[in-house]
N, C-alpha and C positions, 0 to 999 in steps of 0.2 A: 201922661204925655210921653214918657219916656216907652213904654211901649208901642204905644202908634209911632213913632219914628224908627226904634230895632223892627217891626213891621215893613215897615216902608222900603226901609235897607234890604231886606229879604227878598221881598217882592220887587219881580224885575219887571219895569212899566214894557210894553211888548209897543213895538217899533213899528209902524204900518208905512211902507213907502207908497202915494202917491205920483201917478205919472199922469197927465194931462197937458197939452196944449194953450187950455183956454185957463188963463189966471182966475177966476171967479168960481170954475168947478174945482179948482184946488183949492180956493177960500172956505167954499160950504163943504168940502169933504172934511178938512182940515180944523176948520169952525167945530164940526158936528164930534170928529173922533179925539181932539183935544182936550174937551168938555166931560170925555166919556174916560178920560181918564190914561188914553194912547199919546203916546211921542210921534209925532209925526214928520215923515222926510217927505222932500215935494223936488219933482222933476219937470221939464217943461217939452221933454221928448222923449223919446224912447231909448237913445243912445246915452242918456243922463241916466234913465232908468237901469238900464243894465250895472254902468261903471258903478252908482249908487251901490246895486243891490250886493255888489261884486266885493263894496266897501264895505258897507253898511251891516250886511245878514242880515235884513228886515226879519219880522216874525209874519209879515206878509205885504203883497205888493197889489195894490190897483192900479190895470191900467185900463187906458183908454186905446180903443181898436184905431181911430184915424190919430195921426199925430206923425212930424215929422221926423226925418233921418230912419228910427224905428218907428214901423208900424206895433201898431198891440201885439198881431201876431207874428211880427220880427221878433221882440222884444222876449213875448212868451217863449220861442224856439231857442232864442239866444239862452235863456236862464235854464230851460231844460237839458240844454246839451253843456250844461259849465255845472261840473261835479261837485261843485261848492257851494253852488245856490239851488241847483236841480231839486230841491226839496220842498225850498220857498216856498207856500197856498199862492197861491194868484187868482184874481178878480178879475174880472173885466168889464169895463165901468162903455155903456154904449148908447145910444139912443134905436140902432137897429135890433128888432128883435130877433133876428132871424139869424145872429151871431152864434149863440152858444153852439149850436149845431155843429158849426164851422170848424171851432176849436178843439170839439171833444172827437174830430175824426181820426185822432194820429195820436200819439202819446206825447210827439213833442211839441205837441200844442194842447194840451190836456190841462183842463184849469178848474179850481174847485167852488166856482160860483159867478153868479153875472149880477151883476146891476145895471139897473135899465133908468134913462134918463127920461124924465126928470126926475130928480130923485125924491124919497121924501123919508125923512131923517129918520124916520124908526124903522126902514127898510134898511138903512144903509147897517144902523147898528146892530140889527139882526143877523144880517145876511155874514155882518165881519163878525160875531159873538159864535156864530153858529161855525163857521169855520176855523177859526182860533181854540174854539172849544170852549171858551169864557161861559 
């Protein structure tokens, strides 16, 4: 017992911020990456998601493209041009497929993976394993 707790100490659980609008897609992301073993932080716009990320140092951030005050891709520009999160992976969590495109035109909207709505949970857990490195 006592070493699976010196374990635990060691290992830092990695922090995933959530940004969505719609309370239910932050239940089932949140549901799904809790379970899987992540801390999760939850936003309900994109200018939460910023200030969050700006507090917080996620070890990664999902957002969602519509949402208000920041849009996804305010939100993405925002963290890439702030020298202290610029490094953050970012998602972006959408139901348009025709998004990635969009983001990966510019660097300061350069993002290392999409999730496409609807989701289905071993998509999500992949998608965030494969970019966190887990």
């Amino acid at each position: 017992m006592y070493f699976t707790e010196l374990l635990w100490y060691f290992i830092k659980m990695k922090k995933i911020l959530i940004a969505d609008d719609t309370l239910l897609v932050r239940k089932v992301l949140k549901d799904a990456l809790s379970k899987s073993g992540y801390e999760v932080l939850e936003a309900e716009n994109g200018r939460i998601a910023y200030d969050l990320a700006v507090e917080e140092k996620p070890d990664l951030v999902i957002l969602d493209v519509m949402m208000p005050e920041f849009s996804g891709i305010e939100t993405t520009k925002n963290i890439r041009s702030d020298q202290r999160i610029n490094h953050i992976p970012i998602i972006i969590s959408t139901g348009a497929r025709n998004m990635l495109a969009e983001f990966n035109k510019s660097p300061d909207t350069a993002i290392q993976g999409f999730l496409e709505k609807p989701y289905k949970s071993e998509m999500i857990l992949h998608k965030i394993r494969a970019v966190l490195g887990d």
